[in-house]
C-alpha positions in Angstrom: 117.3 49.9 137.1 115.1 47.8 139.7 111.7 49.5 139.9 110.4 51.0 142.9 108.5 49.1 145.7 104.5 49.4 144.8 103.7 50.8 148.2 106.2 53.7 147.7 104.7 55.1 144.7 102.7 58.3 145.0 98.4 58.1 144.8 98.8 60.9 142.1 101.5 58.9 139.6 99.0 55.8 140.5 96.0 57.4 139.5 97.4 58.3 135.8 99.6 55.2 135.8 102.8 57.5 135.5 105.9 56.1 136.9 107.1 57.4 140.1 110.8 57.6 141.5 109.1 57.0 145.0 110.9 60.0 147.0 109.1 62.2 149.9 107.5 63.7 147.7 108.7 62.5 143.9 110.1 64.4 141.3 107.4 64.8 139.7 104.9 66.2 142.2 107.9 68.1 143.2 108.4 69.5 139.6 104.6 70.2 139.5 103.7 71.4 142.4 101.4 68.8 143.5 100.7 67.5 147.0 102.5 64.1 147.0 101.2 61.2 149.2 101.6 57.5 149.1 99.4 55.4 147.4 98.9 52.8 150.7 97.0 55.4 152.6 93.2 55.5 152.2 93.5 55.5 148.9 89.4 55.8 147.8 89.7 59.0 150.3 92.0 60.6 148.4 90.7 59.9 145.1 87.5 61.8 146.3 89.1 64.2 148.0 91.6 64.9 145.1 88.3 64.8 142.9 86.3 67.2 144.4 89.4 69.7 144.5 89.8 69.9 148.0 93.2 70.1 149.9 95.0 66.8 151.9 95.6 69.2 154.6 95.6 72.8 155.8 99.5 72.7 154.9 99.2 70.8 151.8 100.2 73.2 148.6 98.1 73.8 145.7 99.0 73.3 142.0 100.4 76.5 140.7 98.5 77.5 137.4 100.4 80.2 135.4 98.9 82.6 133.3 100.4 85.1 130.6 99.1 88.6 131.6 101.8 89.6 128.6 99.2 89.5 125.6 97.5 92.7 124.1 94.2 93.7 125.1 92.8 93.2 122.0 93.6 89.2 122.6 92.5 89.4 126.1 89.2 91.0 125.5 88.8 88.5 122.8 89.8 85.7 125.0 92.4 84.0 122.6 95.7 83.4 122.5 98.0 86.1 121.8 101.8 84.9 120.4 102.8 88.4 121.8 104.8 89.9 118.1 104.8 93.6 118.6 103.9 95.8 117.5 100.8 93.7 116.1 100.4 90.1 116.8 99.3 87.7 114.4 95.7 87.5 114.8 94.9 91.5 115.0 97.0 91.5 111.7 94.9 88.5 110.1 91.8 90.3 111.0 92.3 93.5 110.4 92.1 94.6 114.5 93.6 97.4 116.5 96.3 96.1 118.6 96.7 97.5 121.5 99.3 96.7 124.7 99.1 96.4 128.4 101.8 99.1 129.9 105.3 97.4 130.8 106.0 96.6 134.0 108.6 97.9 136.0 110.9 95.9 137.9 110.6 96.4 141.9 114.2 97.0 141.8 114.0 99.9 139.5 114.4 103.6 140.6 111.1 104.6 138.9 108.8 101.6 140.9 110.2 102.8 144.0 109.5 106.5 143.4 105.5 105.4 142.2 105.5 103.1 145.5 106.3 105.9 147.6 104.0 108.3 145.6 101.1 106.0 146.0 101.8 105.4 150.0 102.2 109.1 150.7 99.4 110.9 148.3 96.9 107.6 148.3 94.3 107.1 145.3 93.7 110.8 145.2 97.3 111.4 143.4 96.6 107.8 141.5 93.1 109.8 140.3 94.4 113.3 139.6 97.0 111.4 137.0 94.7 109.6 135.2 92.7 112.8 134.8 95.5 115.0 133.5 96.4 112.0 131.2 92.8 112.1 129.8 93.2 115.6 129.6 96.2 115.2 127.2 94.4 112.2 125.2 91.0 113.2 124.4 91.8 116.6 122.8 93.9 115.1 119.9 91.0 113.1 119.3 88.5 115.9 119.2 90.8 118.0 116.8 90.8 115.4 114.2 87.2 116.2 112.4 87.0 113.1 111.3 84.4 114.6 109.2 86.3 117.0 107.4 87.3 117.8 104.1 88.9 115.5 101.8 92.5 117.2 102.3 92.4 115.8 105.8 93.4 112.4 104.9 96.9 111.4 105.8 98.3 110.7 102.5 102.3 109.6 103.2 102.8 106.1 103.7 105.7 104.1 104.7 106.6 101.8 101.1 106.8 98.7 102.8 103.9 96.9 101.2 103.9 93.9 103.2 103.0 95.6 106.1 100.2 97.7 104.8 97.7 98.0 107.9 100.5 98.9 110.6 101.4 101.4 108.4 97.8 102.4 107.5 96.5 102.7 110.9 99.7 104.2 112.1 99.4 106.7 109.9 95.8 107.5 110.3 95.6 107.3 114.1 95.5 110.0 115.8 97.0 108.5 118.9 100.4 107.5 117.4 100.8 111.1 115.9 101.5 113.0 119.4 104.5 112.5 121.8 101.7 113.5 125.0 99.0 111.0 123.7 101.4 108.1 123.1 102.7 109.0 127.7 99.4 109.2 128.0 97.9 105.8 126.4 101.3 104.0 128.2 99.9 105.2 132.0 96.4 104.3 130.9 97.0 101.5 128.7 94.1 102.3 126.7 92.1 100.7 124.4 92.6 102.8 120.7 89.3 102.7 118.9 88.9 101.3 115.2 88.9 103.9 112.4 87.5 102.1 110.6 83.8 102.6 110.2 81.5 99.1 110.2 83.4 96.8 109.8 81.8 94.0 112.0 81.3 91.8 109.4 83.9 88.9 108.9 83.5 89.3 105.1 84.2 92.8 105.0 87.4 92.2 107.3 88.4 89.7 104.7 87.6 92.2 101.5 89.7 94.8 103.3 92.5 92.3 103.5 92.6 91.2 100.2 92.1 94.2 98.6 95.3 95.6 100.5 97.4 92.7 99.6 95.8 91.5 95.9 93.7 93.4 94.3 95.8 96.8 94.6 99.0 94.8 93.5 97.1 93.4 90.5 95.8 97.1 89.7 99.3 98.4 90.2 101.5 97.5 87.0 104.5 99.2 88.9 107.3 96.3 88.6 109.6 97.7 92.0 108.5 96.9 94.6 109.9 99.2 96.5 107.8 102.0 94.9 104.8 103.0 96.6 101.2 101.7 95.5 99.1 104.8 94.9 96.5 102.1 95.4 97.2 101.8 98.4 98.8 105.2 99.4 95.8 107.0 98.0 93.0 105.3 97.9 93.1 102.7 101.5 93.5 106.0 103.6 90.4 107.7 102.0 88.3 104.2 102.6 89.3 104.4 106.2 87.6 108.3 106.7 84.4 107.8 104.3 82.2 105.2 104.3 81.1 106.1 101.1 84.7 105.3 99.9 85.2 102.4 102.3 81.7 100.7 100.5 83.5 101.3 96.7 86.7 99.9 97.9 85.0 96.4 99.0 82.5 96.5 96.1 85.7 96.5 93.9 87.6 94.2 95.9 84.3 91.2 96.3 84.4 91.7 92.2 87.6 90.8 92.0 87.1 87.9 94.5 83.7 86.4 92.9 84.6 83.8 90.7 87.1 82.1 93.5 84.4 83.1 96.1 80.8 83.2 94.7 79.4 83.4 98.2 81.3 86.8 98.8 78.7 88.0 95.3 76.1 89.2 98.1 78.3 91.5 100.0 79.5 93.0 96.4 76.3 93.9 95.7 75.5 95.3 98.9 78.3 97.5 99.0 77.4 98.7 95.4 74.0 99.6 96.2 75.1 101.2 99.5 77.7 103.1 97.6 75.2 104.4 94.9 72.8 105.4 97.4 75.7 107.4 99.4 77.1 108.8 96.5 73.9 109.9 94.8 73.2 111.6 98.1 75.9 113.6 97.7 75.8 114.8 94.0 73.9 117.3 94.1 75.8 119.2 97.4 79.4 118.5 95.8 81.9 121.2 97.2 85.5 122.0 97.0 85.4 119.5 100.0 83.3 116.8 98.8 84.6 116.7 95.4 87.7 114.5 95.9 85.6 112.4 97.5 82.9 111.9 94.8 85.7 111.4 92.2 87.2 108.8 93.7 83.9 106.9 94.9 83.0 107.2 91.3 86.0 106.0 89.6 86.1 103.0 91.9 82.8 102.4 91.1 83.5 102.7 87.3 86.7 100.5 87.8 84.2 97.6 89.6 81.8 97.7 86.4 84.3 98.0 83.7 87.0 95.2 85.6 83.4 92.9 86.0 83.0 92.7 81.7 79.8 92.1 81.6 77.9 95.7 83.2 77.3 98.5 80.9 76.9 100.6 84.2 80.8 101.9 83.7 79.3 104.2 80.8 77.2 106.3 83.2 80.2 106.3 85.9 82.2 107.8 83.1 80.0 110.5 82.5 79.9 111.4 86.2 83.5 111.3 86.5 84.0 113.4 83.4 81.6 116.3 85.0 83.4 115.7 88.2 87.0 116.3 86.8 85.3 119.3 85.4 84.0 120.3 88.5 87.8 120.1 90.9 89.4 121.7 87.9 86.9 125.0 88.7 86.9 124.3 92.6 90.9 124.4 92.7 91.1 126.9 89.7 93.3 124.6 87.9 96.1 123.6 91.1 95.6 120.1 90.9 98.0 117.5 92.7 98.6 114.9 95.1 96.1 112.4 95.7 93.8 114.7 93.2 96.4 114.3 90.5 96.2 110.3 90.7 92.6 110.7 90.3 92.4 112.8 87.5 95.0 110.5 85.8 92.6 107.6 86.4 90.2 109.2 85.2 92.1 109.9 81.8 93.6 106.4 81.7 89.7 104.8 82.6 88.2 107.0 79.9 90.7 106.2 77.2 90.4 102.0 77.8 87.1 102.8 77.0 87.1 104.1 73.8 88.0 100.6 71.9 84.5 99.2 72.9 82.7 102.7 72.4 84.5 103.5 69.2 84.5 107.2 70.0 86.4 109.9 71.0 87.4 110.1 75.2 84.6 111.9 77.3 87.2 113.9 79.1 88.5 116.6 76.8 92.5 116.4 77.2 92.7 119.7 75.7 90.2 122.0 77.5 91.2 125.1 79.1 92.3 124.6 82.7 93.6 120.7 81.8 95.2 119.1 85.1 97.0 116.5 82.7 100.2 117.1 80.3 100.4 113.6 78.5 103.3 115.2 76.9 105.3 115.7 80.4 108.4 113.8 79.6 109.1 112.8 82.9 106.3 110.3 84.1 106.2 109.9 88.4 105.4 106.8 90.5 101.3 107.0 89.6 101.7 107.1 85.9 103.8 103.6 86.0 101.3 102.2 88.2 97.9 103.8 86.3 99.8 102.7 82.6 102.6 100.4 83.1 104.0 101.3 79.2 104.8 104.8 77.9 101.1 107.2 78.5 101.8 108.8 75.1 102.0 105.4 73.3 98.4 104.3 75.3 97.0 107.6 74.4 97.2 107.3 71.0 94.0 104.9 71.3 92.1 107.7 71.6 92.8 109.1 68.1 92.8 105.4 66.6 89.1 105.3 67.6 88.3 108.7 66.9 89.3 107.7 63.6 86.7 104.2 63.7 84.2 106.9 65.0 84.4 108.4 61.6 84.2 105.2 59.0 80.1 106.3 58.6 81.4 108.9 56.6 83.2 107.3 53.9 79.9 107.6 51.2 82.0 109.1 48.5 85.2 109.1 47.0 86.0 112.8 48.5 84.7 111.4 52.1 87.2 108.7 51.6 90.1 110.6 50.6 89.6 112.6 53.3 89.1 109.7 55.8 92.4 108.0 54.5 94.3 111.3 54.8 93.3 111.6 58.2 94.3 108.0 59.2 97.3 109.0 57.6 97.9 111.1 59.8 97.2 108.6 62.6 99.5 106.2 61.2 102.1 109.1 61.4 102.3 109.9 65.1 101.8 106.1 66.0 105.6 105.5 64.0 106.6 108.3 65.6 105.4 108.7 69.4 108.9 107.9 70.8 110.7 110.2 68.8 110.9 113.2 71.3 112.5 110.7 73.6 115.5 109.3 71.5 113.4 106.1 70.4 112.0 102.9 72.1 114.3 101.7 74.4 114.6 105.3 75.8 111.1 105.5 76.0 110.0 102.9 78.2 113.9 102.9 79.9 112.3 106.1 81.8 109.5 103.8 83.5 111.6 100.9 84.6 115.6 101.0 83.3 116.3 97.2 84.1 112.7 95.6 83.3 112.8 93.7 79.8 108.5 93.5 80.4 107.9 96.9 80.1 109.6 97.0 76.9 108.0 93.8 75.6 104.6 95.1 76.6 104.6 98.4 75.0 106.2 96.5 71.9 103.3 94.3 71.6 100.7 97.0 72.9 102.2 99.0 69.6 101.9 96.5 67.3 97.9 96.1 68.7 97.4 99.8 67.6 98.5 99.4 64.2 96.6 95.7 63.8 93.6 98.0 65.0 94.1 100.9 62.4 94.6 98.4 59.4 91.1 96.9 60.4 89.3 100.3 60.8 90.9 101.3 57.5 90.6 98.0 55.4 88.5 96.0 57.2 89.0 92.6 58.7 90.2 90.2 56.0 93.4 87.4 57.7 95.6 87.2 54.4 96.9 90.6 54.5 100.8 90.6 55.2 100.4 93.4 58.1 98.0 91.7 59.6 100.4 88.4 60.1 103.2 90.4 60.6 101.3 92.1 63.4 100.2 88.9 65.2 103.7 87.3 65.2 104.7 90.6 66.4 102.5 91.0 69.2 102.6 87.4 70.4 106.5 87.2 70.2 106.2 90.2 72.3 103.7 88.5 74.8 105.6 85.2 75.3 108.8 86.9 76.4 106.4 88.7 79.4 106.6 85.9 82.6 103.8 84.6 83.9 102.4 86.4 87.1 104.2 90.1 85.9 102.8 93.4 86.5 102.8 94.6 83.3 100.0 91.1 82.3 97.5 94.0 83.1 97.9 95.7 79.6 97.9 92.6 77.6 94.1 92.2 77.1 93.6 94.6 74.0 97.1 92.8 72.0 95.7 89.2 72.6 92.4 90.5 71.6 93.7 91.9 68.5 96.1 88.9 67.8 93.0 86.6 68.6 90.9 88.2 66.2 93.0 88.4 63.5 95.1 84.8 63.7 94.7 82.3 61.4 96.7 79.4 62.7 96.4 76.8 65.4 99.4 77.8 67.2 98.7 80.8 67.3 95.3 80.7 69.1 97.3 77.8 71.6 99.4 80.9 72.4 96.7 83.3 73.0 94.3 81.0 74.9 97.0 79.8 77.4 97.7 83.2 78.2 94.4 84.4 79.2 93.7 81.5 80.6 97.1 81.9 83.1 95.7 86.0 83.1 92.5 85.0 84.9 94.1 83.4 87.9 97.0 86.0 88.2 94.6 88.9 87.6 91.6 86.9 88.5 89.0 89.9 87.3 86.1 89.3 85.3 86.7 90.7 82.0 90.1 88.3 81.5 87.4 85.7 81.3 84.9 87.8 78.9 88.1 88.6 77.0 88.6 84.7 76.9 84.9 84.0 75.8 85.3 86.7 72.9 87.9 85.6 71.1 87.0 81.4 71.8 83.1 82.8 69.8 85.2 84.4 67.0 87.2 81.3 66.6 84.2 79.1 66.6 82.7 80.8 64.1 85.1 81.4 61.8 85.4 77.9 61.7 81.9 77.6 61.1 81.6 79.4 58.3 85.3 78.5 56.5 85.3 78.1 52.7 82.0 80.6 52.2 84.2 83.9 52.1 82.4 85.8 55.0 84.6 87.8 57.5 83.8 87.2 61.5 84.4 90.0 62.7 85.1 90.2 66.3 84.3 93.9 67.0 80.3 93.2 66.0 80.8 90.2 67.9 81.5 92.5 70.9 79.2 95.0 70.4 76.1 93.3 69.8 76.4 90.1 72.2 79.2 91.7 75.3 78.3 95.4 75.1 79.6 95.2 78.5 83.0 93.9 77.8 85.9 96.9 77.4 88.9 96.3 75.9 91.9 97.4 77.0 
């Protein structure tokens, strides 16, 4: 192809050195809109001219810059790019934003454009005004009806069970504006701008707390293995942060605690939201109502599940005792009708106060068998929240409580009469723990009515089994390694543990069996096994007391090697009381 003559190419493909076809104007200018002159006319002119902006001539056209007016408003307001997914784009879902849309526009062909042309010509702005008045007039009282203030039963508490698309389902559910046919007319005439519901939540940090408690934490504190079930993390406890500040400051306290050892500089906001929290909820202690309660509960509990998840604050203890007088106190308010969302909490409640017991070595705080109880243990049908609260059988996790009921008792073995009656009574222990899936036609039909087709259910409530009983031979003969139950127990429980993958649900109630086996192992392998697996544990659940866990058994080992060939025993329940009183167990 023989190039074009120099003094046919254009001044604009000159000035970029862009090869021009040389046409009147060329395809290029042609294609972009640009005045197209050639290059052997005053050239320094038109650079200066072209420069400054300014047109060849009154007839010359100007470049054609398009815009997208197509975004949503929360984009635009923003000034960002929008990549236009409905119905949230990418960015409003990242951060945690309200996205709202421009209203469509018609066509001119359309029936409806031509009946609003006409409208506007013949009635002017007066008709234009008089709609966007009644359309007000529909919007604003749906928003004035929902007391945003209100009583904890307000709370929307049905969520769609799609869990990847928590926040469209969360704010769908709790705005008040996607609720009612007239208000969703309305905000399309207006296209306006839905407020946040949720309260203070300027903060980049926070945004990114709320996000990954919504997508990691409440997973990680779920031990439900189908997905398709729904979260009560999320179902119960994300639409309660989003009314209450109070609740909204526990739920990011928990979540910067989970996130602190992968981001230390988030440790300031987790003790913010703590202190703000405590400040709130002492505030409203001592005004607690049939209102207020559920909201106290939970605010507690999550406070008590950010101390006791941490390992290392004793501060759990205190939230224990609040919740317990709590439970006490919406057991009165609702004369003993407890369910929903108030279920879940009172069966966190139980399930918090029994993990504590191991590192008390006392009975529960809550007493399962007071008049009015909201929770039958026995019920032989467990629901969506007991598989996510317990992930193995509740009456097999219960039976914890009378194992260290038991230890609460070894003070008063001083005689041979105190003993007999200690070992009857452990006995007895020993009993129910061979028999607790009896009523239910054995093991496998035990844990097939939490999850039929998942092999780690059963392999977790084997090995969390097999923990009990390591647990009642050491409160009943103490903590020597050469017994036969105790290695039959170990290659039990970590046979048990090594058939769970990596990453499950059901890693959650491994702790207290690779404690025990930890404790209580007296070969290399063995402690390879265990020390892999909480070391995996602290990146998959990623909370603090995987790594005190980690710590506790890595001191007994140490010492026990210490001291090898002098007799003594190490025994790794002083260990935890006296040097990680804030470490629970479970």
């Amino acid at each position: 192809m023989t190039p074009p003559a120099r003094s046919l190419v254009c001044l604009r493909c000159a000035d970029i050195k862009q090869a021009c076809d040389g046409g009147q104007p060329c395809s290029r200018c042609r294609r972009l809109r640009l005045p197209c002159h050639p290059k052997s006319l005053d050239a320094v002119s038109r650079r200066l001219e072209l420069a400054a902006g300014l047109p060849l001539d009154d007839f010359t056209p100007r470049a054609v810059i398009r815009r997208v007016q197509t975004g949503c408003l929360t984009c635009k307001k923003r000034k960002k790019k929008c990549d236009e997914a409905k119905p949230r784009c990418a960015d409003c879902r990242r951060l945690c934003l309200d996205c709202a849309w421009p209203r469509a526009r018609q066509s001119r062909d359309s029936p409806g454009y031509r009946r609003r042309s006409s409208a506007e010509t013949d009635g002017g702005l007066a008709v234009a005004g008089t709609e966007g008045i009644q359309a007000q007039a529909a919007v604003f009282p749906e928003v004035s009806e929902m007391d945003f203030a209100s009583s904890f039963d307000a709370v929307s508490w049905n969520l769609p069970t799609a869990q990847q698309a928590w926040m469209d389902d969360v704010l769908g559910a709790l705005s008040p504006f996607s609720n009612s046919p007239s208000a969703s007319i309305a905000s399309e005439s207006l296209s306006l701008y839905t407020p946040s519901l949720v309260p203070d939540l300027q903060s980049p940090d926070d945004r990114a707390l709320l996000n990954h408690y919504t997508t990691i934490v409440a997973s990680v504190l779920s031990k439900l293995s189908d997905k398709k079930s729904v979260n009560p993390y999320l179902s119960h406890l994300v639409p309660a942060a989003m009314e209450n500040e109070l609740v909204l400051h526990c739920l990011l306290a928990l979540s910067a605690n989970h996130w602190h050892k992968l981001q230390p500089r988030l440790g300031s906001r987790r003790h913010f939201h703590q202190s703000k929290a405590t400040q709130l909820l002492a505030s409203l202690l001592p005004d607690v109502d049939k209102s207020s309660v559920g909201v106290a509960l939970m605010s507690c509990l999550l406070l008590c599940m950010a101390d006791l998840f941490d390992g290392k604050s004793s501060g759990w203890k205190l939230h224990l005792e609040g919740a317990k007088r709590l439970v006490a106190t919406l057991r009165h308010e609702r004369s003993g009708d407890i369910t929903g969302h108030y279920r879940f909490l009172t069966k966190l409640s139980k399930f918090l106060d029994s993990a504590a017991t191991t590192s008390t070595c006392r009975p529960p705080l809550i007493d399962e068998t007071g008049e009015g109880s909201a929770l039958d243990i026995s019920a032989a049908t467990p629901d969506d929240d007991d598989r996510a609260v317990y992930g193995i059988p509740k009456e097999l996790f219960h039976l914890v409580d009378r194992v260290n009921h038991l230890a609460d008792k070894r003070s008063t073995r001083v005689d041979p009469s105190s003993e007999k009656l200690f070992r009857l009574e452990a006995a007895e222990v020993e009993h129910q723990l061979e028999r607790w899936s009896f009523e239910y036609g054995g093991l496998s039909q035990a844990v097939s009515s939490l999850s039929p087709a998942n092999d780690d259910v059963l392999h977790a409530t084997t090995a969390y089994e097999w923990a009990l009983r390591l647990r009642l031979h050491q409160i009943i003969e103490g903590y020597t390694l050469t017994d036969p139950n105790v290695t039959q127990a170990v290659d039990c429980i970590l046979d048990s543990v090594q058939k769970i993958r990596y990453g499950s649900p059901l890693e959650g109630c491994l702790v207290f069996p690779l404690v025990m086996a930890g404790g209580a192992c007296s070969q290399l392998e063995h402690r390879v096994i265990v020390h892999d697996r909480l070391m995996v544990m602290e990146r998959t659940c990623g909370f603090g007391y995987i790594y005190q866990a980690r710590d506790l058994v890595e001191k007994v080992w140490n010492r026990r090697d210490r001291t090898e060939g002098t007799g003594a025993r190490v025994n790794w329940a002083r260990i935890r009381f006296e040097e990680m009183s804030g470490l629970a167990v479970f």
